[in-house]
ZADO-1210 file (C-alpha; in nm, 4 decimals, padded with zeros to 6 digits):
<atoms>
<atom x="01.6977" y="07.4801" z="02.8127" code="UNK" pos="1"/>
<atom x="01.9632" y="07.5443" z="03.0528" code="UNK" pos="2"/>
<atom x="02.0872" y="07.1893" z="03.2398" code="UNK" pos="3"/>
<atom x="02.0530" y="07.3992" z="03.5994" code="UNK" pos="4"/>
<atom x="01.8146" y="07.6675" z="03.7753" code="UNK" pos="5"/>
<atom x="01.8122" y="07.8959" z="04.0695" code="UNK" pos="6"/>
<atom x="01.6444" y="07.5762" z="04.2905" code="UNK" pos="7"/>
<atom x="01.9231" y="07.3562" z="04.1598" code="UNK" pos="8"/>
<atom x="02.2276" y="07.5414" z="04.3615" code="UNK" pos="9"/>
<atom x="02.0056" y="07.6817" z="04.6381" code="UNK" pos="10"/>
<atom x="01.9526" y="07.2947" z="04.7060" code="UNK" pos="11"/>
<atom x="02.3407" y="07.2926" z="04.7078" code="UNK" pos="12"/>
<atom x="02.3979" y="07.5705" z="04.9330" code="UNK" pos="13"/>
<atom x="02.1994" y="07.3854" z="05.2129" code="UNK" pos="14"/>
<atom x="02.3333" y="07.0748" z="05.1692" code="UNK" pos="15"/>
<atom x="02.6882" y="07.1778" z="05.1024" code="UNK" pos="16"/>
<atom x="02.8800" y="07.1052" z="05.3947" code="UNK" pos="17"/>
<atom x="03.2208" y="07.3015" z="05.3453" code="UNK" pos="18"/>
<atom x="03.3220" y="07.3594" z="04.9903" code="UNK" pos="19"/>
<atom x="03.0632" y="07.5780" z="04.7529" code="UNK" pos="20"/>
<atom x="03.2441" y="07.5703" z="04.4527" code="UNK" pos="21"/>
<atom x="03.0844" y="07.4939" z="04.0924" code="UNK" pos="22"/>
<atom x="03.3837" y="07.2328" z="04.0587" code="UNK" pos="23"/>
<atom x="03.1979" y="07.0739" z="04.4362" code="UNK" pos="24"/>
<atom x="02.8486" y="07.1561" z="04.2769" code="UNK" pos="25"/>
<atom x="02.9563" y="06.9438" z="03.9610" code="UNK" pos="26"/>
<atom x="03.0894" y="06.6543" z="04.1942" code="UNK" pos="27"/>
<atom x="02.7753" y="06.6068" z="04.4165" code="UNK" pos="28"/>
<atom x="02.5030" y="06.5465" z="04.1492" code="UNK" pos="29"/>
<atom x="02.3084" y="06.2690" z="04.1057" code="UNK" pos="30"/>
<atom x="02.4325" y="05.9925" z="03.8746" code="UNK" pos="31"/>
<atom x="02.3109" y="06.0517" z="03.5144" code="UNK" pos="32"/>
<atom x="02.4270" y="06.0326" z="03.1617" code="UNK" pos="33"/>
<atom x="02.3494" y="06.3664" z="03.1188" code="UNK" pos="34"/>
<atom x="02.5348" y="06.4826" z="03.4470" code="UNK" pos="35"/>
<atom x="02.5519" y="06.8881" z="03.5131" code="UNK" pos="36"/>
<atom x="02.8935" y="06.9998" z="03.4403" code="UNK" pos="37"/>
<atom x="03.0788" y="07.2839" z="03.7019" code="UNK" pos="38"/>
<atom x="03.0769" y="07.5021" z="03.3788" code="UNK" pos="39"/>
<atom x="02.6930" y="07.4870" z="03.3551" code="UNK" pos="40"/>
<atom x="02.6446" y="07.6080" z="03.7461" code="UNK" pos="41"/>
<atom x="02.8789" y="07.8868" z="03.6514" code="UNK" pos="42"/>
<atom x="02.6893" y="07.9755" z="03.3392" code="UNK" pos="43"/>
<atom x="02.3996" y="08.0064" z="03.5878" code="UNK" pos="44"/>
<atom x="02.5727" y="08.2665" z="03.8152" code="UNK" pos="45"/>
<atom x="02.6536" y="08.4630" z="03.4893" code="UNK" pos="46"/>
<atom x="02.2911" y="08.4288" z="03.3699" code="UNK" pos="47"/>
<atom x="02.0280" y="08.5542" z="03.5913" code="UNK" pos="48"/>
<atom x="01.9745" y="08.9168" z="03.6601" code="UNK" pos="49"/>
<atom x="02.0859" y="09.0142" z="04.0353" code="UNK" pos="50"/>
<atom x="01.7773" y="09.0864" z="04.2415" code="UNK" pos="51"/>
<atom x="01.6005" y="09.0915" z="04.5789" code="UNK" pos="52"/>
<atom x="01.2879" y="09.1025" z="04.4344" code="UNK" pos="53"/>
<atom x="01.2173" y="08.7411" z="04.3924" code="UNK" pos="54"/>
<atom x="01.3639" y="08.7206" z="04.7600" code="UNK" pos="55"/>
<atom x="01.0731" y="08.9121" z="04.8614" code="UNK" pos="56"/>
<atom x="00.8561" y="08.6812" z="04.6902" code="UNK" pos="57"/>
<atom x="00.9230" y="08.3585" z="04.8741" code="UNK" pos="58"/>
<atom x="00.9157" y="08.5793" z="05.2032" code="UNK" pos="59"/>
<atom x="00.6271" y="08.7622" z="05.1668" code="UNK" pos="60"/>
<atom x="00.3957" y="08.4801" z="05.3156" code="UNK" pos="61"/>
<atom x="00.6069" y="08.4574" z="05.6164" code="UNK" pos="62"/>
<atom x="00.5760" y="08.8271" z="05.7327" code="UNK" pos="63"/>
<atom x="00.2843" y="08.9885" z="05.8871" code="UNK" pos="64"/>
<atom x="00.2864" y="09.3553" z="05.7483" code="UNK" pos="65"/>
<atom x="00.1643" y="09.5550" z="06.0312" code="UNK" pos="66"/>
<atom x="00.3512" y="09.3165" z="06.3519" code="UNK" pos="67"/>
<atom x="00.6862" y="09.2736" z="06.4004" code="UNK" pos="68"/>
<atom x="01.0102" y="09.5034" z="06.3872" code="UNK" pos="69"/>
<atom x="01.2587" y="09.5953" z="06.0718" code="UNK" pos="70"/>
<atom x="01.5846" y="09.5898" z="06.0899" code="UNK" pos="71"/>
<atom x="01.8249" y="09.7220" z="05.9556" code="UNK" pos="72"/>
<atom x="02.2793" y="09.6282" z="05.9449" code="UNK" pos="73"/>
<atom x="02.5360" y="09.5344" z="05.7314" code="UNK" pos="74"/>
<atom x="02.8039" y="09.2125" z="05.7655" code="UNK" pos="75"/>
<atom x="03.1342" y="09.2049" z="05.5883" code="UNK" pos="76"/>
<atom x="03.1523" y="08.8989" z="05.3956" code="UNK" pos="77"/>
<atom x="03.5343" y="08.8003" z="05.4164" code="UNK" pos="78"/>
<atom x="03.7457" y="08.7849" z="05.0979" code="UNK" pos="79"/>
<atom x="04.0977" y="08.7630" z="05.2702" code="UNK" pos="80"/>
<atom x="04.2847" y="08.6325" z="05.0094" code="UNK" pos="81"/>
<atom x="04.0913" y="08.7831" z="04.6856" code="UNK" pos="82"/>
<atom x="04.3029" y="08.9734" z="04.4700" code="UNK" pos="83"/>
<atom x="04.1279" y="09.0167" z="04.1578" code="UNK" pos="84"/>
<atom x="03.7683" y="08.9915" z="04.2832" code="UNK" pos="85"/>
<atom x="03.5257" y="09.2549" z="04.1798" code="UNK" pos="86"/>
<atom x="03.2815" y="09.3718" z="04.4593" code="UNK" pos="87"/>
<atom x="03.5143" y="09.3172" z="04.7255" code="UNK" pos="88"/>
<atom x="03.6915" y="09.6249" z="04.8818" code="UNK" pos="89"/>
<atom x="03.7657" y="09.7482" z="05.2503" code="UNK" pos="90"/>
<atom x="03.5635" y="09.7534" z="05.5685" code="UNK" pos="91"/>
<atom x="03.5281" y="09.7635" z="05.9132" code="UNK" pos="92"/>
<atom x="03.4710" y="09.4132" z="06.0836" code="UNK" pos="93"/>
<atom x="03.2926" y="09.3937" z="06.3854" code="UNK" pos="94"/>
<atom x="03.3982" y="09.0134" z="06.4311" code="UNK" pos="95"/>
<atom x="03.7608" y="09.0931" z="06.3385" code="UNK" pos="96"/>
<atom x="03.7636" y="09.4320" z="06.5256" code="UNK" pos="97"/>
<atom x="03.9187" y="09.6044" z="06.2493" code="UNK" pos="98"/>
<atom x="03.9689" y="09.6699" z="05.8700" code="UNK" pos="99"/>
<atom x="03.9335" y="09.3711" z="05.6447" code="UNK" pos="100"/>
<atom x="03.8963" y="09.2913" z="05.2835" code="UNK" pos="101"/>
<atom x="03.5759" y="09.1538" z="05.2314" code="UNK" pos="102"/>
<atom x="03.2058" y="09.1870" z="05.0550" code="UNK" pos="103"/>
<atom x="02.9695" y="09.4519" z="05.2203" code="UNK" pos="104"/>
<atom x="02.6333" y="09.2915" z="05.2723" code="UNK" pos="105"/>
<atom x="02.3629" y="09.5517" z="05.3969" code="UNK" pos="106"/>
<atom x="01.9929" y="09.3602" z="05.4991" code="UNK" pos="107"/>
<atom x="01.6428" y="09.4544" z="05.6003" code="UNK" pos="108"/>
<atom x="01.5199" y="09.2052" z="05.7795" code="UNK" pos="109"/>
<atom x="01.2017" y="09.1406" z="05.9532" code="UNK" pos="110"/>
<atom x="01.1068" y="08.9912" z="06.3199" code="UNK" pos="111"/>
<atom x="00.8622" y="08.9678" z="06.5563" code="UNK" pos="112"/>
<atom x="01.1271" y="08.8066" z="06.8289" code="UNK" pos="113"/>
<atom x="01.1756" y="08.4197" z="06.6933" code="UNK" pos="114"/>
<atom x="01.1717" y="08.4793" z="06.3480" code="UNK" pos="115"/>
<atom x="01.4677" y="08.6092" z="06.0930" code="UNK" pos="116"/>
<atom x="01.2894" y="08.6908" z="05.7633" code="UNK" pos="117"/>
<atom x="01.5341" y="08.8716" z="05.5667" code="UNK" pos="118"/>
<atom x="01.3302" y="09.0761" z="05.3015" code="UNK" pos="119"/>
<atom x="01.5650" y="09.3103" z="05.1029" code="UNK" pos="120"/>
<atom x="01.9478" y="09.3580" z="05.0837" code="UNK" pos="121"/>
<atom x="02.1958" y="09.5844" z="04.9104" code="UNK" pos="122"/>
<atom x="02.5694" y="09.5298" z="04.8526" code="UNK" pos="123"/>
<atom x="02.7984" y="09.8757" z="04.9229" code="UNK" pos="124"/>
<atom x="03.0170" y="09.9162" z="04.5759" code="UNK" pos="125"/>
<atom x="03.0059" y="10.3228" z="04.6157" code="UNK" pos="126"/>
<atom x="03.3277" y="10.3040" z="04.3380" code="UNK" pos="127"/>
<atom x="03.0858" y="10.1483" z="04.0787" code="UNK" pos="128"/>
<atom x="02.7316" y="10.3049" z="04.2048" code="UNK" pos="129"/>
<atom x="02.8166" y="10.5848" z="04.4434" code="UNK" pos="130"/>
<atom x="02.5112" y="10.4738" z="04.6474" code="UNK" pos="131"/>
<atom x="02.6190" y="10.5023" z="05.0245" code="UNK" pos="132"/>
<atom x="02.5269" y="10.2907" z="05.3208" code="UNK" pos="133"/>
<atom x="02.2553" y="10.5154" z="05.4273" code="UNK" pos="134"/>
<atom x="02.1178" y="10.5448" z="05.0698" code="UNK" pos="135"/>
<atom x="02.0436" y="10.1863" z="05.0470" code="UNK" pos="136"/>
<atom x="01.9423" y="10.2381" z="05.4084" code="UNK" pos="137"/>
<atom x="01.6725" y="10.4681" z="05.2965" code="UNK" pos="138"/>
<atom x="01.5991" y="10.2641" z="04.9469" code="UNK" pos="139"/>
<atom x="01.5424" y="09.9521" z="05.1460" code="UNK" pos="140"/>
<atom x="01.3156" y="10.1284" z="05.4241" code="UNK" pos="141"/>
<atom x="01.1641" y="10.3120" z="05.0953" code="UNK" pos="142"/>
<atom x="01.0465" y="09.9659" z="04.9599" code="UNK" pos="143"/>
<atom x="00.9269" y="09.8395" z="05.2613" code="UNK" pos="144"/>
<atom x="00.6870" y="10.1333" z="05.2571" code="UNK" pos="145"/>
<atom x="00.5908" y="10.1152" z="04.9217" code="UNK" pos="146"/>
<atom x="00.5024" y="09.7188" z="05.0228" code="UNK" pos="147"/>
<atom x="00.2921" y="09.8583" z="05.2935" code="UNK" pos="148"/>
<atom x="00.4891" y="09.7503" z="05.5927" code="UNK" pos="149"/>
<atom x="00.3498" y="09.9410" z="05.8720" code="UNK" pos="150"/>
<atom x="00.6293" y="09.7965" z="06.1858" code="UNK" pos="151"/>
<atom x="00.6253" y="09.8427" z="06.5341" code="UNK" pos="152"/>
<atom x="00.9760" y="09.9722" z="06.5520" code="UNK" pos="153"/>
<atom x="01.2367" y="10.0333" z="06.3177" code="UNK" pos="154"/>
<atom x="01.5713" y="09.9519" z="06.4898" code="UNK" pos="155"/>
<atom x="01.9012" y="10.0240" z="06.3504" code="UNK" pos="156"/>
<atom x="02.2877" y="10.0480" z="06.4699" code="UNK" pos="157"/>
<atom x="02.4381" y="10.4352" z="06.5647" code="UNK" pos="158"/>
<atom x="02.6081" y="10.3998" z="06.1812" code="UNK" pos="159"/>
<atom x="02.2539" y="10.4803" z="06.0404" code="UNK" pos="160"/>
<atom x="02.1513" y="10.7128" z="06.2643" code="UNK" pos="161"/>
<atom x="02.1877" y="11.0324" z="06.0596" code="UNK" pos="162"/>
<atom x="01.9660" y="11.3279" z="06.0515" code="UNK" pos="163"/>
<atom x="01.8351" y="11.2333" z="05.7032" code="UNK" pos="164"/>
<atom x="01.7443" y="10.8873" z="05.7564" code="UNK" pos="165"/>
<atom x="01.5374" y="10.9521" z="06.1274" code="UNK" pos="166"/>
<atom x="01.3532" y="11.2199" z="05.9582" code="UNK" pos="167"/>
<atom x="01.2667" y="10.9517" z="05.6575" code="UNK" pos="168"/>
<atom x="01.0988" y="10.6799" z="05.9079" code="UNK" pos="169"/>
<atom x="00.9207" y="10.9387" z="06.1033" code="UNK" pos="170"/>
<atom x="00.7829" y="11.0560" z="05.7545" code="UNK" pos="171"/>
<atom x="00.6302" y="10.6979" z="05.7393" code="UNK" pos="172"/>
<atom x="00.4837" y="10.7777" z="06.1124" code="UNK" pos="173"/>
<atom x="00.7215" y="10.5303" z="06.2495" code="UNK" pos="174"/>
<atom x="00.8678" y="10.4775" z="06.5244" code="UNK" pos="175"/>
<atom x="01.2710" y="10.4507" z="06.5277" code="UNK" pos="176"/>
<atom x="01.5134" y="10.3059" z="06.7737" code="UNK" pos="177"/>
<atom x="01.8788" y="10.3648" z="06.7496" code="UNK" pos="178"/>
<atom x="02.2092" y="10.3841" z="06.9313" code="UNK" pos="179"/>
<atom x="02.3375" y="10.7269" z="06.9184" code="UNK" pos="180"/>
<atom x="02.7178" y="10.8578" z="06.9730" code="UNK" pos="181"/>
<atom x="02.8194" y="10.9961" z="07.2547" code="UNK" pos="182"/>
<atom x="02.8658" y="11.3097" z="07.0887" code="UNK" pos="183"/>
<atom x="02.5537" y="11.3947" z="06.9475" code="UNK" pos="184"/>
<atom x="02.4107" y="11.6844" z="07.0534" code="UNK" pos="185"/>
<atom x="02.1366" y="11.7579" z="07.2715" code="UNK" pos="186"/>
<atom x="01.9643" y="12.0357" z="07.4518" code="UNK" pos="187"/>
<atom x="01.8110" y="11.8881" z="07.7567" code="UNK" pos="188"/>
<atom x="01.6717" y="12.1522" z="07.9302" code="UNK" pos="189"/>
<atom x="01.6489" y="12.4930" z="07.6864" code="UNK" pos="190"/>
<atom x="02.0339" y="12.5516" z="07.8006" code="UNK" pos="191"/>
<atom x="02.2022" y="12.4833" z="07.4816" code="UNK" pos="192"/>
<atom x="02.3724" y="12.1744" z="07.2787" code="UNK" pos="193"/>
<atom x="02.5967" y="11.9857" z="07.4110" code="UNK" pos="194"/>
<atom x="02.7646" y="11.6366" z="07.3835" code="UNK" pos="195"/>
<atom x="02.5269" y="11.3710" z="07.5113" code="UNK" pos="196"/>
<atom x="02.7388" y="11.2177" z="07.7446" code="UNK" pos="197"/>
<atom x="02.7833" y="11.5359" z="07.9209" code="UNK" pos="198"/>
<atom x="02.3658" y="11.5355" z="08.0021" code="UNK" pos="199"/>
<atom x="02.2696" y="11.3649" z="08.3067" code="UNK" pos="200"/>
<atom x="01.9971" y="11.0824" z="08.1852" code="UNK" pos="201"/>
<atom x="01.7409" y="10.9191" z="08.4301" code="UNK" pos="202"/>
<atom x="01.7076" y="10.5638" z="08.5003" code="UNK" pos="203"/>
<atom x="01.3477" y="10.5851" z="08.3029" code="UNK" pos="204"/>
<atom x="01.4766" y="10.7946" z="07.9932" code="UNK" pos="205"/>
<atom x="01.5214" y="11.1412" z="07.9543" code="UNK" pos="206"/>
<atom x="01.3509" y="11.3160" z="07.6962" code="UNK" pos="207"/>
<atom x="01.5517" y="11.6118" z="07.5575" code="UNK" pos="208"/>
<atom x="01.6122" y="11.8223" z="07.1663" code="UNK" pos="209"/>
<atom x="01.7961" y="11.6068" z="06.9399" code="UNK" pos="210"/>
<atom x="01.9809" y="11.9452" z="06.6973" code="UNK" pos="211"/>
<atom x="01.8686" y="11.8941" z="06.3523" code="UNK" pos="212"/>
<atom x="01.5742" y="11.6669" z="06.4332" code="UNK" pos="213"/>
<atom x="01.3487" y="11.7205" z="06.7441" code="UNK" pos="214"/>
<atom x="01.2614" y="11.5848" z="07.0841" code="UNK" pos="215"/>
<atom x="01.3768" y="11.2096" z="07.1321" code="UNK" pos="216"/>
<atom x="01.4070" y="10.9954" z="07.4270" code="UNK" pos="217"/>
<atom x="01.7337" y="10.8813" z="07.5513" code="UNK" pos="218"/>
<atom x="01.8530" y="10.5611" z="07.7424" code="UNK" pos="219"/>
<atom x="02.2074" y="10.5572" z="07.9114" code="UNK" pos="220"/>
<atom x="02.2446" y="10.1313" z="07.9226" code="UNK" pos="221"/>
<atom x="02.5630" y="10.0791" z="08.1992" code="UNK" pos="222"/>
<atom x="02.7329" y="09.7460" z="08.0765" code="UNK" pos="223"/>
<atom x="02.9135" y="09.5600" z="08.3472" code="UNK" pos="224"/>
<atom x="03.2588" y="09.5928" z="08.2363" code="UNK" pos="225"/>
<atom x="03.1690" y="10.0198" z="08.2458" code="UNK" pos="226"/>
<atom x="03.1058" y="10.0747" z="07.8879" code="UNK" pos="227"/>
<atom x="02.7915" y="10.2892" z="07.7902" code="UNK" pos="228"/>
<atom x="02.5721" y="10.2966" z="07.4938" code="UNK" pos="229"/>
<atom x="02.3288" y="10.5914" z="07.4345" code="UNK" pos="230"/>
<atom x="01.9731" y="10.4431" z="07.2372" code="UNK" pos="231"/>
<atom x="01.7154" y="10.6638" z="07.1271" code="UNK" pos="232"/>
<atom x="01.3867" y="10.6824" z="07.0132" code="UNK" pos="233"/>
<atom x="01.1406" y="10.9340" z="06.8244" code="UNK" pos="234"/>
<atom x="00.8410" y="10.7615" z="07.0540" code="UNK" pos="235"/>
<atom x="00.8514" y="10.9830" z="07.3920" code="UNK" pos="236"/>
<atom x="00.6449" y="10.7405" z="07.5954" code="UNK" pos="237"/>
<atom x="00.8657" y="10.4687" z="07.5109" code="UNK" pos="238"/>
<atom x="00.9263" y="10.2617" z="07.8042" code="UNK" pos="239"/>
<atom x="01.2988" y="10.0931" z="07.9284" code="UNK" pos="240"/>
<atom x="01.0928" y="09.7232" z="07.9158" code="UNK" pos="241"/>
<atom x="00.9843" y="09.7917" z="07.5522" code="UNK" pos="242"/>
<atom x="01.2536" y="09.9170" z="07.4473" code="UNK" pos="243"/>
<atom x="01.5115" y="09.6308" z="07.5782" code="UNK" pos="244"/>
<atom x="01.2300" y="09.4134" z="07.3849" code="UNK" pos="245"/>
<atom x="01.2901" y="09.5843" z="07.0585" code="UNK" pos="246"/>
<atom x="01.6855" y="09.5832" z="07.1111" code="UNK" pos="247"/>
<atom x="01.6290" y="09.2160" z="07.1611" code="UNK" pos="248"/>
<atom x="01.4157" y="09.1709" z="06.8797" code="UNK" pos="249"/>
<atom x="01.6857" y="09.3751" z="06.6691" code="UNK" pos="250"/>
<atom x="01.9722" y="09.1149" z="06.7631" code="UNK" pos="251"/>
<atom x="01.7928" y="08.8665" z="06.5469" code="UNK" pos="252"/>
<atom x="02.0180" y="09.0366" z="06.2604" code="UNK" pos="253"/>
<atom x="02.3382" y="08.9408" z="06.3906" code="UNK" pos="254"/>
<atom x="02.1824" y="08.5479" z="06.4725" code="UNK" pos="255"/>
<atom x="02.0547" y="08.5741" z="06.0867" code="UNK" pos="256"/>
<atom x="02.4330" y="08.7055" z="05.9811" code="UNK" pos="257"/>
<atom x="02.5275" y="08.3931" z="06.1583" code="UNK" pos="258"/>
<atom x="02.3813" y="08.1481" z="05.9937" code="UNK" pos="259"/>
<atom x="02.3966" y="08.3070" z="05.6279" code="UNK" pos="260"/>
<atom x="02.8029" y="08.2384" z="05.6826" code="UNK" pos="261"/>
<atom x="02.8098" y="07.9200" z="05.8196" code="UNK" pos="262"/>
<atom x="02.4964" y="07.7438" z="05.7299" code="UNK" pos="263"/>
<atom x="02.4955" y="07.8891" z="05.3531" code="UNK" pos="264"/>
<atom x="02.8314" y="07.9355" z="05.2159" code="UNK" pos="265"/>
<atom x="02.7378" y="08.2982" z="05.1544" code="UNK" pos="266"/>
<atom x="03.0998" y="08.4321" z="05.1621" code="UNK" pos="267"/>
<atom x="03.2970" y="08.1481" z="04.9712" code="UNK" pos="268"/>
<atom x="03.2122" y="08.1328" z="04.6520" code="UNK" pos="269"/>
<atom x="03.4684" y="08.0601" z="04.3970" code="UNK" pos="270"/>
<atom x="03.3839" y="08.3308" z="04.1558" code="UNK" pos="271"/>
<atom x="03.5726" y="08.6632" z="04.0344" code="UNK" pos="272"/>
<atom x="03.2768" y="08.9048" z="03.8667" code="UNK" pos="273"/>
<atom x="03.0361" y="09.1625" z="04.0840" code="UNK" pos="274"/>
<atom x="02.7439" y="08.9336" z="03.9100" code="UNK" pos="275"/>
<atom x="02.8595" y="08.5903" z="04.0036" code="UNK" pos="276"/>
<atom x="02.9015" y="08.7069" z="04.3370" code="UNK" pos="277"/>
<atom x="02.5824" y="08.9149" z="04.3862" code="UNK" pos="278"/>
<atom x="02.3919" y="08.6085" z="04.2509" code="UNK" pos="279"/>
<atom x="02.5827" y="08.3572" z="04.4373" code="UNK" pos="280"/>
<atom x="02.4918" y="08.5604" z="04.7894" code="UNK" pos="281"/>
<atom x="02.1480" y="08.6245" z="04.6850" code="UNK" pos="282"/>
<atom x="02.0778" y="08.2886" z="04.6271" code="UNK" pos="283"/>
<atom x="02.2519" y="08.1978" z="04.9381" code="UNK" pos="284"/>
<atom x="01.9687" y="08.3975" z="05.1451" code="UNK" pos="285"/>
<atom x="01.7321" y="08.2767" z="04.9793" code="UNK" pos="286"/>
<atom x="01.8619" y="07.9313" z="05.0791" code="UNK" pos="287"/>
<atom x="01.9000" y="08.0619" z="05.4311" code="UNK" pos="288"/>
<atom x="01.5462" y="08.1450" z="05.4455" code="UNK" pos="289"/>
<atom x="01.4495" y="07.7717" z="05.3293" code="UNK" pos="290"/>
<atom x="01.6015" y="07.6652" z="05.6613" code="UNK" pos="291"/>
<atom x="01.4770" y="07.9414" z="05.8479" code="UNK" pos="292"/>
<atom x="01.1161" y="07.8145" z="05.7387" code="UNK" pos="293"/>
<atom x="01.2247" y="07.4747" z="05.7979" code="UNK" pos="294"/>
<atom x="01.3357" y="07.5579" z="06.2044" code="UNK" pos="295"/>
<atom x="00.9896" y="07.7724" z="06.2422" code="UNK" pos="296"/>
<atom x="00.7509" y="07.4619" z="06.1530" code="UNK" pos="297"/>
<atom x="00.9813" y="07.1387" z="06.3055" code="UNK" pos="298"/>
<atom x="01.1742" y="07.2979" z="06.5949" code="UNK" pos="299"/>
<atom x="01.4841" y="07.2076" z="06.3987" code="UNK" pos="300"/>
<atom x="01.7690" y="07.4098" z="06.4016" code="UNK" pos="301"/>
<atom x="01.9571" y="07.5712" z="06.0806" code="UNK" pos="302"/>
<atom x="02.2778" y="07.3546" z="06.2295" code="UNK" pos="303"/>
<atom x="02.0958" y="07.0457" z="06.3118" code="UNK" pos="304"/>
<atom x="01.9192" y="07.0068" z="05.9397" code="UNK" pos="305"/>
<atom x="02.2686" y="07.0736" z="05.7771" code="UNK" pos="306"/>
<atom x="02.4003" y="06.8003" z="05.9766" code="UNK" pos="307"/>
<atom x="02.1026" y="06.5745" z="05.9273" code="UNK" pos="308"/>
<atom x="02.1871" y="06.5480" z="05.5529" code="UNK" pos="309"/>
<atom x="02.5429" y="06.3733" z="05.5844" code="UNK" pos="310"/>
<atom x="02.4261" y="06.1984" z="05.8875" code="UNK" pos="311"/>
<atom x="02.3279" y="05.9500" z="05.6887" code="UNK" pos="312"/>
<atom x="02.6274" y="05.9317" z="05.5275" code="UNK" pos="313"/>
<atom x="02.8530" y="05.8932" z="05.7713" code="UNK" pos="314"/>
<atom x="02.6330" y="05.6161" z="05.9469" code="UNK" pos="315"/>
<atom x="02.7330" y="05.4152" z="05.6234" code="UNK" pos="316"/>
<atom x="03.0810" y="05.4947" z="05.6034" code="UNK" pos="317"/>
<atom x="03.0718" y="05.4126" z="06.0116" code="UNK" pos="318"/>
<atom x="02.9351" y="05.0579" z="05.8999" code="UNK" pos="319"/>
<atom x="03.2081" y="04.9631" z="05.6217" code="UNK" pos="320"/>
<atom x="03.4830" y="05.2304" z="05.6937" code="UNK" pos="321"/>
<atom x="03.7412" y="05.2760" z="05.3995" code="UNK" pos="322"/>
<atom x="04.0485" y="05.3991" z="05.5358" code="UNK" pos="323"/>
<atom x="04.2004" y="05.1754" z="05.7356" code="UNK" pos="324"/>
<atom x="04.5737" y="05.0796" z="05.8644" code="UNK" pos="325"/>
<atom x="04.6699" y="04.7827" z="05.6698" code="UNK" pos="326"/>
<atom x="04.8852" y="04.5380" z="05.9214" code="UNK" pos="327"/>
<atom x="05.2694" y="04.5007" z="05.8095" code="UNK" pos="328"/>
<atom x="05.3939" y="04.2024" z="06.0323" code="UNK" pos="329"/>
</atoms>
């Protein structure tokens, strides 16, 4: 039987602090005469079939099918300095605030405001499976109702917001919440389309004829530096309260982004095939949601129980430190 499993390098990915190679793997593990070797844990990442499905499995008792919000947004793992990696290719970064070489992670995730269950993900490799964004966008939401989520609100960034994919969640009888772009068009009052940002919008939301889809309710949100965002929704009594609830909710994605990076060494592996690294991030979120559990039911924070591992540690190296200035006079 094979020397590692799945819960062997998940175990890894929490308590790896800064380096998530199989050469680090191989260093870290317990004392044995029949020690894993780094070419073992990459066996491992060769192995197993990529899949979110037994993601779904560990999160499925965490999730209450008919409360909560989905959402949905991708995150550009960064792969600066990879030359001959597959999967990796070019994308817009919203942390870098431009075009950057990296690993396009797209996630459905699931909230009800404290929680960040992340049930299904896709990778965007259009070169290899000419799936676009919004086709995983509608596979994923496709699954969910096939799993019989029944959410409160779908919310999703203006990227997603095409014609195809709001008429596929209110097929389910959901109800949607998006940005939209300022140049959508609209008829507001039987006049004609125009650009949205040309339409006067109340304070309350203005309902008006989305072309393609239907009637929809828009927000105009003012930020205090003067820049404006246009959100919509397919539910015309919709209030602004609710709806600055769900777009709350919805930031839960980019707090669950967070943590996948820096808590779970999603975007550094060491590894140069599209099945290394698919398994290698998979099993990363599956170790995210381990500490995601773990903050739910002791307060604890992602951070915290990462630190809380080598705390130990460096307590004992504190008592009998090794590196010291030997005197020369």
């Amino acid at each position: 039987p094979p020397k590692v499993n799945e819960s062997d390098y998940i175990n890894f990915l929490i308590a790896a602090q800064k380096a998530y190679s199989c050469t680090e793997a191989e260093r870290v593990q317990p004392e044995s005469t029949n020690a894993v070797a780094h070419d073992a844990i990459t066996r491992l990442l060769h192995r197993i079939e990529p899949s979110s499905e037994q993601l779904w499995q560990e999160a499925q008792p965490q999730v209450q099918l008919n409360q909560g919000i989905l959402v949905v947004d991708d995150s550009t793992l960064d792969k600066w300095y990879a030359e001959k990696m597959e999967l990796v290719t070019r994308h817009w970064s919203g942390k870098h605030g431009r075009v950057v070489q990296g690993i396009n992670l797209i996630t459905l995730l699931w909230t009800e405001g404290d929680r960040h269950i992340p049930l299904d993900y896709r990778f965007y490799e259009k070169r290899v499976d000419g799936a676009t964004k919004n086709d995983h966008f509608r596979s994923m939401l496709a699954v969910a109702k096939h799993r019989g989520f029944a959410p409160r609100c779908v919310v999703f960034d203006g990227w997603y917001s095409s014609l195809d994919n709001l008429k596929l969640i209110r097929g389910y009888g959901w109800t949607w919440l998006s940005r939209l772009k300022r140049n959508r068009h609209v008829n507001p009052d039987k006049s004609g389309n125009r650009p949205l940002h040309e339409v006067e919008i109340a304070t309350t939301g203005s309902v008006v004829h989305l072309k393609g889809y239907g009637f929809v309710k828009v927000f105009k949100i003012v930020a205090p530096n003067g820049d404006i965002d246009y959100w919509a929704t397919n539910d015309l009594n919709l209030g602004e309260l609710q709806r600055l609830q769900f777009a709350e909710f919805g930031w839960a994605i980019e707090e669950y982004h967070r943590g996948l990076k820096q808590c779970c060494g999603a975007e550094r592996a060491q590894v140069r095939s599209s099945r290394a690294q698919r398994n290698h991030i998979g099993l990363a979120i599956r170790a995210f949601l381990r500490l995601e559990l773990h903050w739910f039911t002791t307060g604890i924070s992602w951070y915290e129980a990462k630190l809380a591992i080598v705390r130990d540690a460096i307590r004992a190296y504190l008592a009998a430190p090794r590196f010291v200035l030997t005197p020369t006079a």
